[in-house]
C-alpha positions in Angstrom: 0.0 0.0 0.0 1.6 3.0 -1.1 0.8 6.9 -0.2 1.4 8.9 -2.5 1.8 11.8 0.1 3.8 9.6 1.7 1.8 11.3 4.8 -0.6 9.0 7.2 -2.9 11.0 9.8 -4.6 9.9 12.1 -6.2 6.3 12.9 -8.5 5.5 10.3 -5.5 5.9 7.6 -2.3 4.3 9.9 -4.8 1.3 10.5 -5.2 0.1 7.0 -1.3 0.7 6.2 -0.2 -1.8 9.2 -3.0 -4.2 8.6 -1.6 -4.3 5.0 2.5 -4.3 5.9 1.8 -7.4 8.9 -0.4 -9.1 5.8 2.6 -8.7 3.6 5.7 -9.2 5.6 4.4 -11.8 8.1 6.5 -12.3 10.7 8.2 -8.9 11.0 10.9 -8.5 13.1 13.4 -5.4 13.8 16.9 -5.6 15.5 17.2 -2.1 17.6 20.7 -0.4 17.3 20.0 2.8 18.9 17.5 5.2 20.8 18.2 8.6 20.9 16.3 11.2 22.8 16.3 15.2 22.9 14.0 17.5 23.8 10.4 16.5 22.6 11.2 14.3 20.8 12.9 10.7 20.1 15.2 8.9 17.6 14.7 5.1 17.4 17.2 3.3 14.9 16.6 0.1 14.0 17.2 -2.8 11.3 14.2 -3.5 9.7 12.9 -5.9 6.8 15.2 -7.4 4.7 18.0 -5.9 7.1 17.2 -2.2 5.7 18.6 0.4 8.1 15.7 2.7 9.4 15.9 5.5 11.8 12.3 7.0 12.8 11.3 10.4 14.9 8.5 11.1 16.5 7.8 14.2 18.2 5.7 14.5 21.3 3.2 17.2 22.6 3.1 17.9 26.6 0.4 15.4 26.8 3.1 13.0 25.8 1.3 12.1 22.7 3.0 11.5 18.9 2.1 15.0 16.8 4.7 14.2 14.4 6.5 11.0 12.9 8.8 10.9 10.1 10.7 7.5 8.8 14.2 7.3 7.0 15.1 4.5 5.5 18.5 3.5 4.6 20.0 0.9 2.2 20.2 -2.7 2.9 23.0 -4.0 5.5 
């Protein structure tokens, strides 16, 4: 399932994305390298499919809730 955005909001669309990437890649599985925190906000870095280097932020509100995630994926390793 691709977006061509490339932007998910909200439930209703990040709902049918994972229901079709655990359908397609069954099982996943993701070796963590590194977490990274600053201020609002956290790095997590992680191998990830096929052992493709990935490195996701997510930025929190003072609710400690996600306002913002972005995903960077890096070549296979």
């Amino acid at each position: 399932m691709k977006v061509p955005s490339g932007i998910l909001r909200g439930k209703a669309a990040i709902r049918p994305y994972w229901t079709w990437g655990l359908a397609l890649q069954p099982p996943l599985k993701f070796e963590l390298l590194g977490v990274y925190v600053g201020f609002g906000n956290i790095g997590i870095h992680y191998r990830s499919v096929g052992r493709r280097l990935a490195v996701e932020v997510l930025t929190f509100n003072a609710a400690r809730q996600v306002t913002h995630g972005v995903a960077h994926y890096g070549d296979l390793a």
